[in-house]
C-alpha positions as CSV (number, residue, x, y, z in Angstrom):
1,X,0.0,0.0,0.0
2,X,1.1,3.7,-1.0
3,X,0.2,6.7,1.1
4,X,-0.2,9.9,-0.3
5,X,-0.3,12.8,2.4
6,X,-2.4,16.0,1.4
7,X,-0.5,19.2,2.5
8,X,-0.7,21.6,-0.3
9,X,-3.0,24.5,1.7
10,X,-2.1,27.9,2.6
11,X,-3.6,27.5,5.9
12,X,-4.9,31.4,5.6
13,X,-7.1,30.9,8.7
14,X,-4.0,30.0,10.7
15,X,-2.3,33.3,10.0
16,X,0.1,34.6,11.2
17,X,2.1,31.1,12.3
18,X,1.5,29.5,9.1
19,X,2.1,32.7,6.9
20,X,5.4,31.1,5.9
21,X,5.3,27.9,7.3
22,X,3.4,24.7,6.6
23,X,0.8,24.0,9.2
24,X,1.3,20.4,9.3
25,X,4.6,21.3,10.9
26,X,3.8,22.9,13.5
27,X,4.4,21.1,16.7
28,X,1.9,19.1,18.4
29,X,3.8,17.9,21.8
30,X,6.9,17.5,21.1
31,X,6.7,16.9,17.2
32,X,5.1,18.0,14.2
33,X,1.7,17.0,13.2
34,X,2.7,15.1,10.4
35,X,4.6,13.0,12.6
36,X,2.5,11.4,14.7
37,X,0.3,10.2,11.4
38,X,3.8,8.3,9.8
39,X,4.8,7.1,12.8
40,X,1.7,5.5,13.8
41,X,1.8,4.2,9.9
42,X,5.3,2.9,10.2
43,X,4.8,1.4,12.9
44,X,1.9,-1.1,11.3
45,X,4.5,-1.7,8.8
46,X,1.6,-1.7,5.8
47,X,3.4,1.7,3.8
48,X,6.1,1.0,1.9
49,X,6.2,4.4,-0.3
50,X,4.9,8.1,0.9
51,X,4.0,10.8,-1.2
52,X,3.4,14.2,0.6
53,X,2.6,17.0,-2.1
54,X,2.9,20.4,-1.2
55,X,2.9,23.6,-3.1
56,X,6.4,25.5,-4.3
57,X,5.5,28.1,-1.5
58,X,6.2,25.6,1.3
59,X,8.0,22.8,-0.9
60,X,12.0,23.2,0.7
61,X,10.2,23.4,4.4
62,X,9.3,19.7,3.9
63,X,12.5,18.9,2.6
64,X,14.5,20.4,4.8
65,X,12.1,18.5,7.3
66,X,11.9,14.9,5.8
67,X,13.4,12.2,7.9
68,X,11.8,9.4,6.5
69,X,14.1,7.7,3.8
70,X,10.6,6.5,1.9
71,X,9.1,9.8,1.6
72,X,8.5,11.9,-1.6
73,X,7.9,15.1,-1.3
74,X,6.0,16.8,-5.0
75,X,5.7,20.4,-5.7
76,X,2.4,20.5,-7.3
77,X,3.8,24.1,-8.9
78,X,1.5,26.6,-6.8
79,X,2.0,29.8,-5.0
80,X,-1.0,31.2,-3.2
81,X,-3.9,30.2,-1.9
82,X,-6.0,32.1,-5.4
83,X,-3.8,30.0,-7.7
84,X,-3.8,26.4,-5.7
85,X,-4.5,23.0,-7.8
86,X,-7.4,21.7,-5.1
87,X,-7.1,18.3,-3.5
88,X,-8.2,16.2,-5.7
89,X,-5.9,17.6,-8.6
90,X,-2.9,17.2,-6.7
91,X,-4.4,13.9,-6.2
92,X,-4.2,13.1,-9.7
93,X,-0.7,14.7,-10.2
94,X,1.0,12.4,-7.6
95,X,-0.7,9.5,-9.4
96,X,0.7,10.7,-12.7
97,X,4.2,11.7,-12.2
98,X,4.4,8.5,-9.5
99,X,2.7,5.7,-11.7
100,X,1.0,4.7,-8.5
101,X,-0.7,1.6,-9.3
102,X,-1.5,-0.1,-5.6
103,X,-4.1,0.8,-2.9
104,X,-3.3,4.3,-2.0
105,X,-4.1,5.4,1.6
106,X,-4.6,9.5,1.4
107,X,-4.8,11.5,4.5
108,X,-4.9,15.5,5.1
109,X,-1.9,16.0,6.7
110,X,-2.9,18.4,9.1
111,X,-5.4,16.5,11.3
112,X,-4.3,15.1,14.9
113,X,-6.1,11.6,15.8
114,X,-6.3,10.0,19.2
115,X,-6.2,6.3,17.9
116,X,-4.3,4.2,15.6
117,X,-5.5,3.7,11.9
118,X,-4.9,0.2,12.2
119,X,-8.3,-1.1,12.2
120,X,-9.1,1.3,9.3
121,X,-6.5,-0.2,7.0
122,X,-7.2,-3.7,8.6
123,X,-11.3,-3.0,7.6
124,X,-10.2,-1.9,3.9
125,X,-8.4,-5.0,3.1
126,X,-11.1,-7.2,4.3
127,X,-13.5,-5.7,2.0
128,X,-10.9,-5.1,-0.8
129,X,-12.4,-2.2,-1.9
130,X,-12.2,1.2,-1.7
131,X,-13.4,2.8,1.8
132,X,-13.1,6.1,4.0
133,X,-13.6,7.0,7.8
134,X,-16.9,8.1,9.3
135,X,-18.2,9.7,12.5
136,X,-21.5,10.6,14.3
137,X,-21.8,14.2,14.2
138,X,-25.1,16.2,15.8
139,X,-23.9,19.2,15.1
140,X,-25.7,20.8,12.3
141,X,-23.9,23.8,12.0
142,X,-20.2,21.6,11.3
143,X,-22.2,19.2,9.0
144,X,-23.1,21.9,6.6
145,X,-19.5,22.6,6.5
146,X,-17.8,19.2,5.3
147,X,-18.8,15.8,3.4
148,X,-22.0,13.7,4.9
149,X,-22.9,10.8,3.9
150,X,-25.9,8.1,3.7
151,X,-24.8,5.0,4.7
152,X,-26.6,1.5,4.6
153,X,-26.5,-1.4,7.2
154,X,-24.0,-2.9,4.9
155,X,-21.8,0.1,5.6
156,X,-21.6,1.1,2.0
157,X,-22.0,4.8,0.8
158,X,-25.2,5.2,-0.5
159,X,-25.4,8.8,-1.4
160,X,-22.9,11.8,-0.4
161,X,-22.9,15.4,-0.5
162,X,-20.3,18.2,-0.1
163,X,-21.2,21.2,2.6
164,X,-25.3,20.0,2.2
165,X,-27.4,22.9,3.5
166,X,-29.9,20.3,4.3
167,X,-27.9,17.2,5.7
168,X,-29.3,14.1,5.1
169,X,-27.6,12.0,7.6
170,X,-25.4,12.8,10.8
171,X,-22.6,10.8,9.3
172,X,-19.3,12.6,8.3
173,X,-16.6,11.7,6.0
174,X,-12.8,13.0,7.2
175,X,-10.0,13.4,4.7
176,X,-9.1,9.8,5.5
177,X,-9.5,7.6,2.3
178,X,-8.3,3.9,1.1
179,X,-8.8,4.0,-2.7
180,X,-8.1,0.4,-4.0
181,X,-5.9,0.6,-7.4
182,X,-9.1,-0.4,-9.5
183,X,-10.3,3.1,-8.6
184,X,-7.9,5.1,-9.3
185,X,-9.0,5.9,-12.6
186,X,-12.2,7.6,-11.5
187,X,-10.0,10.5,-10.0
188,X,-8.8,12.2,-13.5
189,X,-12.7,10.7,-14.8
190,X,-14.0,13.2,-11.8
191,X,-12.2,16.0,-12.4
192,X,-13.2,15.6,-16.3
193,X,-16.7,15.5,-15.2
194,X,-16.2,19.2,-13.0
195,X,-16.3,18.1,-9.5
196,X,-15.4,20.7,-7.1
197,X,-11.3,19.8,-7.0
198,X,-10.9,21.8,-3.7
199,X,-13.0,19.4,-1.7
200,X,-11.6,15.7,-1.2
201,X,-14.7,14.5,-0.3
202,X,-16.2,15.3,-4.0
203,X,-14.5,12.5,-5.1
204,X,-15.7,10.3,-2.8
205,X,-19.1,11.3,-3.4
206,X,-18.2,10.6,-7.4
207,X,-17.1,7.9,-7.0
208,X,-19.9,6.0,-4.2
209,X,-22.0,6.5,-7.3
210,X,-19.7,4.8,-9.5
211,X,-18.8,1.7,-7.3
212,X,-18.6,0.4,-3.5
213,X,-17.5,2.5,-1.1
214,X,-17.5,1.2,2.5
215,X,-17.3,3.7,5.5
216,X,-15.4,2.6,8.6
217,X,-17.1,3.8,12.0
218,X,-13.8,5.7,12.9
219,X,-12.1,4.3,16.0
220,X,-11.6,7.4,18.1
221,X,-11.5,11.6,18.1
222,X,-9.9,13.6,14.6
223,X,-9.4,17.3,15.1
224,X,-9.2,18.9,12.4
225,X,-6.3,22.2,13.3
226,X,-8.3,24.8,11.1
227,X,-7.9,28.1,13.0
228,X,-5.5,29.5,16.2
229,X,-7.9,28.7,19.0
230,X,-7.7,24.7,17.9
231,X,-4.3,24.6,17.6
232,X,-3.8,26.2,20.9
233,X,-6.5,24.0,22.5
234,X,-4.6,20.8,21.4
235,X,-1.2,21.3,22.9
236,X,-2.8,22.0,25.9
């Protein structure tokens, strides 16, 4: 299995600390964010190649930061946050310029979990097909702000919508998606078709129409560092 880690934003709402620095660098006791997602990977032993893509604003940070002899990192060409590619293009860049051709885990790389994505991976490879993360969430307010989903009793994706106004479901998708080699071709099919390219999770609505998709019930807590008063919350 590949991993491909998502860390190609600006961060704007983060300003000024990530102004000119990657937010998924920022510590998170004792280490950067990033961190404690690979090392909880590496220490499953399932990854045997990484992919982080970034834009050219941020792209010598990462080097200058990676440590892990089995991490790429791409510059996806970008400079500002009016200019950026979107998720799911840099998504299909890696997958071009890398030839990936195996079950590709992709992960936002600035999001801080309390569990292990063990039983994730270990749920995707008993189905064999491509499957995401999910979580019960009542608020309305945050569900009109990210990726809900219908789900049957079978666990598969039945429907899917991006920021609904009208959610049909209290179940949420994170950016935390298994996308089993057979399905990688839907990503350049998606963008072709004019999905929104910003949002990861348009792709995964795309593509619950198109196949499977299985949604894990998501082992534990996922913040999602977005503005100051998270990222101050979390390292205390």
């Amino acid at each position: 299995m590949k991993c491909l880690i998502l860390a190609a934003g600006y961060a704007t709402r983060l300003y000024p600390l990530t102004e000119n620095f990657p937010k998924p660098l920022l510590d998170v006791k004792g280490k950067p964010i990033i961190e404690w997602l690979i090392d909880d990977l590496n220490n499953l032993g399932v990854i045997d190649e990484y992919y982080l893509v970034t834009n050219h604003k941020f792209y010598e940070h990462f080097v200058s930061w990676n440590k892990y002899p089995n991490l790429k990192v791409i510059d996806d060409g970008t400079l500002t946050n009016e200019t950026r590619l979107g998720a799911v293009k840099d998504i299909d860049l890696v997958i071009k310029n890398e030839n990936i051709n195996d079950d590709l885990l992709i992960m936002a790389g600035d999001n801080v979990l309390d569990f292990s994505l063990k039983n994730f991976i270990e749920y995707q490879k008993d189905k064999n097909m491509s499957s995401v993360m999910r979580f019960y969430q009542d608020d309305i307010n945050l569900l009109r702000k990210t990726g809900v989903a219908e789900i049957n009793k079978e666990d598969v994706i039945t429907s899917m919508e991006e920021k609904p106004n009208e959610p049909k479901s209290n179940w949420t998708i994170p950016p935390f998606y298994i996308i089993s080699k057979q399905d990688l071709k839907y990503i350049n099919e998606a963008i072709k078709d004019g999905i929104n390219v910003d949002a990861p999770g348009s792709f995964i609505a795309y593509l619950a129409k198109k196949t499977k998709v299985y949604a894990h019930l998501m082992d534990g807590h996922r913040i999602d560092i977005g503005d100051l008063d998270t990222y101050n919350k979390i390292n205390k």
